[in-house]
C-alpha positions as CSV (number, residue, x, y, z in Angstrom):
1,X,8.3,-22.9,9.4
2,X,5.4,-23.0,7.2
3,X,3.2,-19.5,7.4
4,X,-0.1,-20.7,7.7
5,X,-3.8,-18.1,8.7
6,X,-5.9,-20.6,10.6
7,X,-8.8,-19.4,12.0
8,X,-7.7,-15.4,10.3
9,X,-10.2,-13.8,8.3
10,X,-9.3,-11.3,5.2
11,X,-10.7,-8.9,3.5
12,X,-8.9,-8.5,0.0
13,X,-10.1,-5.4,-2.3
14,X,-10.1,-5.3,-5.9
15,X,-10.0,-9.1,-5.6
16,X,-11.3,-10.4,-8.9
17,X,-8.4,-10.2,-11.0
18,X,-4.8,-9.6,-11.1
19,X,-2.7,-9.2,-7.5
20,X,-5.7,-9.0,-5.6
21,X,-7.0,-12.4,-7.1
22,X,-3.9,-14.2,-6.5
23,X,-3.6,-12.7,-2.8
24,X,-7.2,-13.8,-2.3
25,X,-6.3,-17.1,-3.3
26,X,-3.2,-17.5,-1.8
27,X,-4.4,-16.6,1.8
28,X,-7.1,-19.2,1.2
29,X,-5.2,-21.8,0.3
30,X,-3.0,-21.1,3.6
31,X,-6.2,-21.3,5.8
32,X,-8.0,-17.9,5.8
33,X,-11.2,-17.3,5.3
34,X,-11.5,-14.3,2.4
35,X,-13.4,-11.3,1.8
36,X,-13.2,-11.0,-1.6
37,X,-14.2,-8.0,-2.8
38,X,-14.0,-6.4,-6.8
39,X,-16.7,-3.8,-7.8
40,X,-15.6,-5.5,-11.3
41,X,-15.2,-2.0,-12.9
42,X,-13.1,-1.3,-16.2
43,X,-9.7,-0.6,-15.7
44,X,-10.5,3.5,-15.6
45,X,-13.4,2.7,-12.9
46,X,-16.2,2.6,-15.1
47,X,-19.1,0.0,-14.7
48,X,-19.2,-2.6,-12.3
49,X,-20.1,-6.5,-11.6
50,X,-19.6,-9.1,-9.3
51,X,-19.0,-11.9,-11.6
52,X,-15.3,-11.4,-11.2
53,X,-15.4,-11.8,-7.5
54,X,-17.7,-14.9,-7.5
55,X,-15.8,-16.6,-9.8
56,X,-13.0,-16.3,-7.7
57,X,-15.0,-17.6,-4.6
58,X,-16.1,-20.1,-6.0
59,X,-12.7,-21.5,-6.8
60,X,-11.9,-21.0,-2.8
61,X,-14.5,-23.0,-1.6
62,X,-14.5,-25.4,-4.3
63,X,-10.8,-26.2,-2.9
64,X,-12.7,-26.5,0.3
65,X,-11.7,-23.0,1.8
66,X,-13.7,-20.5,2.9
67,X,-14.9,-17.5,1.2
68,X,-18.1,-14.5,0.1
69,X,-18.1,-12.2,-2.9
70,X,-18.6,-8.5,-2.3
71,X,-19.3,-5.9,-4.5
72,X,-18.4,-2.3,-2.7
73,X,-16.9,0.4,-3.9
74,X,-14.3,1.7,-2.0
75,X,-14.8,5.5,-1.5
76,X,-18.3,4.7,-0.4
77,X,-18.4,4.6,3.7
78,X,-21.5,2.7,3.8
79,X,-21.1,-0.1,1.1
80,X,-17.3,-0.8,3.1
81,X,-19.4,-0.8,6.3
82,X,-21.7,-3.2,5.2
83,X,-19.0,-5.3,3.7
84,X,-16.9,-5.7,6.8
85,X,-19.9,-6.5,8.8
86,X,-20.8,-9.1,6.6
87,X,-17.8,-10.7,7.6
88,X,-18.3,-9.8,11.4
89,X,-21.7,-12.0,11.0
90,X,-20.0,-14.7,9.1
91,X,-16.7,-15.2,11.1
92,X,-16.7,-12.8,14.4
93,X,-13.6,-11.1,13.4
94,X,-11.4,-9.5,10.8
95,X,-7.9,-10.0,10.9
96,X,-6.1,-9.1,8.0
97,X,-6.8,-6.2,5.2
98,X,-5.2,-6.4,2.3
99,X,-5.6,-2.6,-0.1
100,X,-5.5,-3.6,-3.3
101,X,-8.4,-2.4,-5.5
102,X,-7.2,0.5,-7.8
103,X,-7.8,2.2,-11.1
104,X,-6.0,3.6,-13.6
105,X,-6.6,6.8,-15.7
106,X,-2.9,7.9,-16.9
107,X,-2.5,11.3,-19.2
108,X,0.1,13.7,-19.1
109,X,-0.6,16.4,-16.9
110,X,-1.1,19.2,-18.8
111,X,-3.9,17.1,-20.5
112,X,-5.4,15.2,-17.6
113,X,-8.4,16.7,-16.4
114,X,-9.1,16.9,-12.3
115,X,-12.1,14.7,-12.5
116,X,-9.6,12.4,-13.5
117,X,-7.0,13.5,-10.5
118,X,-9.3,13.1,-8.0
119,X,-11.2,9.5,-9.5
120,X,-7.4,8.5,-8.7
121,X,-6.8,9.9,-5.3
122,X,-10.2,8.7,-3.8
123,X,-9.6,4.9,-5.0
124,X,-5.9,4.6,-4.1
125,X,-5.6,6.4,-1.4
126,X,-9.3,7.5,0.6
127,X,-10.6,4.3,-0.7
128,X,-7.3,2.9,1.0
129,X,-8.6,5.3,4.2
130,X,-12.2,4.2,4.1
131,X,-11.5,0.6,4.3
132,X,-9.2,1.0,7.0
133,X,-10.9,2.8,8.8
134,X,-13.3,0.3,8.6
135,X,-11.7,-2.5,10.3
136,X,-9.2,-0.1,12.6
137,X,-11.4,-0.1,16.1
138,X,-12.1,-4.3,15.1
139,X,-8.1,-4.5,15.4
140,X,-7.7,-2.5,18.3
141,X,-10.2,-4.3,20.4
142,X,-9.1,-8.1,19.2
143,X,-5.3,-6.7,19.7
144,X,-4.6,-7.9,16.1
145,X,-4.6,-6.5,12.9
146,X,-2.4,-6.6,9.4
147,X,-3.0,-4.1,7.1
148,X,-1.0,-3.9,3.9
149,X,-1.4,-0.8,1.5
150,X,-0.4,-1.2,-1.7
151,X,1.8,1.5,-3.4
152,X,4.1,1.5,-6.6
153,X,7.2,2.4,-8.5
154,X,4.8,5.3,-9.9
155,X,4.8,6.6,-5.9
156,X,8.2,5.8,-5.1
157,X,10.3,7.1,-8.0
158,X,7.1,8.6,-10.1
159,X,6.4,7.3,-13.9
160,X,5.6,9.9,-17.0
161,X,1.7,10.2,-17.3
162,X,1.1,9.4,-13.9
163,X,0.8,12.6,-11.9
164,X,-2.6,11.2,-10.6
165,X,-2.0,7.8,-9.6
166,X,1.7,8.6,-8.2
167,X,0.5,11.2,-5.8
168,X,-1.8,8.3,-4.6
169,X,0.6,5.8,-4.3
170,X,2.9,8.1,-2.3
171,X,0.4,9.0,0.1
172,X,0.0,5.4,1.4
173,X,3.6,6.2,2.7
174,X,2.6,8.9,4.8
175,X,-0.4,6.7,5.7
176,X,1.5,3.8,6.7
177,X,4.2,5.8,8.8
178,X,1.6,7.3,10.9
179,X,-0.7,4.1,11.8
180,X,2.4,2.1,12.6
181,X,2.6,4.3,15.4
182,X,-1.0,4.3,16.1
183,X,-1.4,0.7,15.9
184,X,1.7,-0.4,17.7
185,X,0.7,-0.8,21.0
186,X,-2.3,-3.3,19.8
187,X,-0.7,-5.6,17.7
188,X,-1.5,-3.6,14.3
189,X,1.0,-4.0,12.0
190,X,1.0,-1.5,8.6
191,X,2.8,-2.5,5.4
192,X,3.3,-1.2,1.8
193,X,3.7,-3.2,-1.3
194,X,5.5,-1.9,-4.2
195,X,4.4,-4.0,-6.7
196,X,5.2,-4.6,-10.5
197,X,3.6,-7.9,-12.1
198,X,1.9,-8.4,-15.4
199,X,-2.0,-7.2,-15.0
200,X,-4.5,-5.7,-16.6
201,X,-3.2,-2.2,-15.2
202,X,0.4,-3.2,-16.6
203,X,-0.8,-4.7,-20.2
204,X,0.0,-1.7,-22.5
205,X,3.2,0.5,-20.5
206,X,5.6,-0.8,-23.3
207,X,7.5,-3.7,-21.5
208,X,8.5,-6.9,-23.6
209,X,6.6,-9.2,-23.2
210,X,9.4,-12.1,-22.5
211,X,10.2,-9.7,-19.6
212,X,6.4,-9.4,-18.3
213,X,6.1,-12.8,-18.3
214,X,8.3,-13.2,-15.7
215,X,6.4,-10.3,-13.6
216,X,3.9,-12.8,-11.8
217,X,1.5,-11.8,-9.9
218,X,2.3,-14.9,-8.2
219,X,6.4,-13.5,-7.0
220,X,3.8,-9.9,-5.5
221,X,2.0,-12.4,-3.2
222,X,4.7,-13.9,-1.8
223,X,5.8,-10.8,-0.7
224,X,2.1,-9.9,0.6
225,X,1.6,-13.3,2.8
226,X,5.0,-12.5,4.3
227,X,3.4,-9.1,5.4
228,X,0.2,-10.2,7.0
229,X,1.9,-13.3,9.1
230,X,2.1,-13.3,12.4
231,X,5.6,-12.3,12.5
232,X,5.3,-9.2,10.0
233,X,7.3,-6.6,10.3
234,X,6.5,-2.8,10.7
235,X,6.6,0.4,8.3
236,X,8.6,-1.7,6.2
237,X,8.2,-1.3,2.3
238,X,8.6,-3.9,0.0
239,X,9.2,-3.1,-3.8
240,X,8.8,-6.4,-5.7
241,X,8.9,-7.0,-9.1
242,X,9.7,-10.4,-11.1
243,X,11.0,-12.9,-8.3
244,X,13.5,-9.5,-6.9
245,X,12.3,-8.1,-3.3
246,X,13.9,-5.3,-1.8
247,X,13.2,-2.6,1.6
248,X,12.9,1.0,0.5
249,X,13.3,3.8,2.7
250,X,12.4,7.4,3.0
251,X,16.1,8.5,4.3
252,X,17.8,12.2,4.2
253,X,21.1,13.0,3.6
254,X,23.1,14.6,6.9
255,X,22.8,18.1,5.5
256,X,24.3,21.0,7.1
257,X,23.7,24.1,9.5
258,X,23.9,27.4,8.4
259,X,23.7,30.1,11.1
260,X,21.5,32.6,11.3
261,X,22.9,35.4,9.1
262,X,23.4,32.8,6.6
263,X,19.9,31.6,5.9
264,X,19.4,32.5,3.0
265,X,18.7,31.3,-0.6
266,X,21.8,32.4,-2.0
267,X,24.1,30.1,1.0
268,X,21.9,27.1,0.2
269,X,22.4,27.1,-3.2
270,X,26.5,27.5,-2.3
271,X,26.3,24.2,0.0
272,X,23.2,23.1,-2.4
273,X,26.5,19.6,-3.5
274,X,26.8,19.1,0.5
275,X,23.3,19.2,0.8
276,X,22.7,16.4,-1.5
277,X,25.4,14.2,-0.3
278,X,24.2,11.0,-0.1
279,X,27.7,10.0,1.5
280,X,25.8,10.1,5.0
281,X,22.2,9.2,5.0
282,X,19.4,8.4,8.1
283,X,16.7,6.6,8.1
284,X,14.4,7.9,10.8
285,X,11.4,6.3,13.1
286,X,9.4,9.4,13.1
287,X,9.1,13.0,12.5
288,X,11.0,13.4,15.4
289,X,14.4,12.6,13.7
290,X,15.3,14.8,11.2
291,X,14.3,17.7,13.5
292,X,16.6,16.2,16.4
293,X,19.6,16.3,13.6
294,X,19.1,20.0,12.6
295,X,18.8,21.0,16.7
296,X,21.9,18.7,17.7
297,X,23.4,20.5,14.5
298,X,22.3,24.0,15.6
299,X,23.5,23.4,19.5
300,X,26.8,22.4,18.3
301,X,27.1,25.7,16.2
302,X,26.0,27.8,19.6
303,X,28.3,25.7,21.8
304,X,31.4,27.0,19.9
């Protein structure tokens, strides 16, 4: 069955180049009516215009879809709020969000500067917040929502000279994980994409460029429509790179229980191999999880 977002409305961030630009378009294309939004800043942040954006919608409705150009920056409460209710006024509802406008400002750490830490951090991830936020109460009264958070490798596995922008990409984890919950019981379904693709962000890390060709932004948004359908899935995390998609998980191994007159540095460090054994893993709905392993552990021990 063909996925299709008839009468669906999107907002798209950082939508004037790159991912966001083929999300913006590919959503259009399949019936939604877009957002797009691009504060058309330099890669670091810097500057800003909406040429970018325009362009972009321009090319939706000249394909005779549906779509408006805005310019707000994401950590700013009051330029989101204006945004979304510019596309309250326009269409009456806003279905799916799509987090995608970012920035980039890699150094090692030792040389990075915390202007530079927290520039990061309040894109990615409060800009992430903002826009949510933003939309969340919309969702919960139309019973409907899709919100997608985009993370990366950097946040997942981490990536030299990315302290900043690795920290923010691992936050939307946390992020996602607790408005699944939230948002279960009205139809809000929370993603994360993992993406690699050949961008502007990507240009210059050192991959070949017969190898970055293949990383289209294109084989990302795939992944991104099948997020936002009506069938999406939950918490799930897709990391996606050249045509390859795959579901990672924040698991822990079975570890073990030490009694009382053994917790201590020097024991864990003795069962520091059983520990790490990832012979026996769990993937856990909630916080609850690991904590009902260590009790059922620890009961076990005082049963004996």
């Amino acid at each position: 069955m063909t996925i299709k977002y008839d009468g669906k409305v999107a907002i798209v961030t950082g939508a004037g180049n790159g991912l966001g630009r083929s999300h913006a378009l590919a959503l259009a294309e399949r019936g939604c009516k877009v957002v797009v939004n691009d504060l058309g800043g330099a890669r670091d942040g810097s500057g800003g215009s909406l040429t970018a954006a325009e362009e972009v919608v321009a090319h939706i409705n000249a394909s005779g879809g549906e779509a408006i150009a805005d310019g707000a920056n994401v950590t700013n409460e009051e330029e989101v709020a204006a945004m979304v209710k510019a596309a309250m006024d326009k269409w009456g509802r806003v279905d799916i969000l799509v987090n995608n406008a970012g920035i980039l400002r890699d150094k090692t750490f030792h040389k990075m500067e915390i202007a530079d830490f927290r520039a990061v951090i309040d894109v990615h991830l409060i800009g992430t917040a903002i826009c949510t936020h933003a939309v969340w109460s919309i969702m919960r009264e139309q019973q409907y929502g899709r919100v997608v958070c985009t993370s990366s490798p950097s946040g997942l596995h981490g990536i030299f000279g990315q302290a900043n922008y690795g920290a923010a990409k691992a936050g939307m984890i946390g992020f996602m994980n607790a408005l699944h919950l939230e948002g279960a019981k009205y139809n809000i379904k929370v993603n994360v994409l993992s993406p690699s693709a050949k961008t502007r962000m990507t240009e210059d890390i050192g991959i070949p460029e017969p190898i970055l060709d293949q990383m289209t932004p294109e084989a990302i948004t795939a992944a991104l429509l099948f997020l936002v359908s009506e069938d999406a899935p939950s918490k799930a995390v897709i990391s996606c790179a050249a045509g390859g998609y795959a579901r990672a998980y924040v698991v822990e191994t079975d570890g073990v229980y030490l009694p009382p007159d053994q917790q201590t540095p020097e024991e864990i460090a003795k069962h520091w191999e059983k520990i790490s054994s990832t012979d026996d893993v769990h993937y856990y709905k909630d916080s609850a999880g690991p904590n009902m392993n260590f009790i059922g552990k620890a009961q076990a021990f005082a049963a004996k």
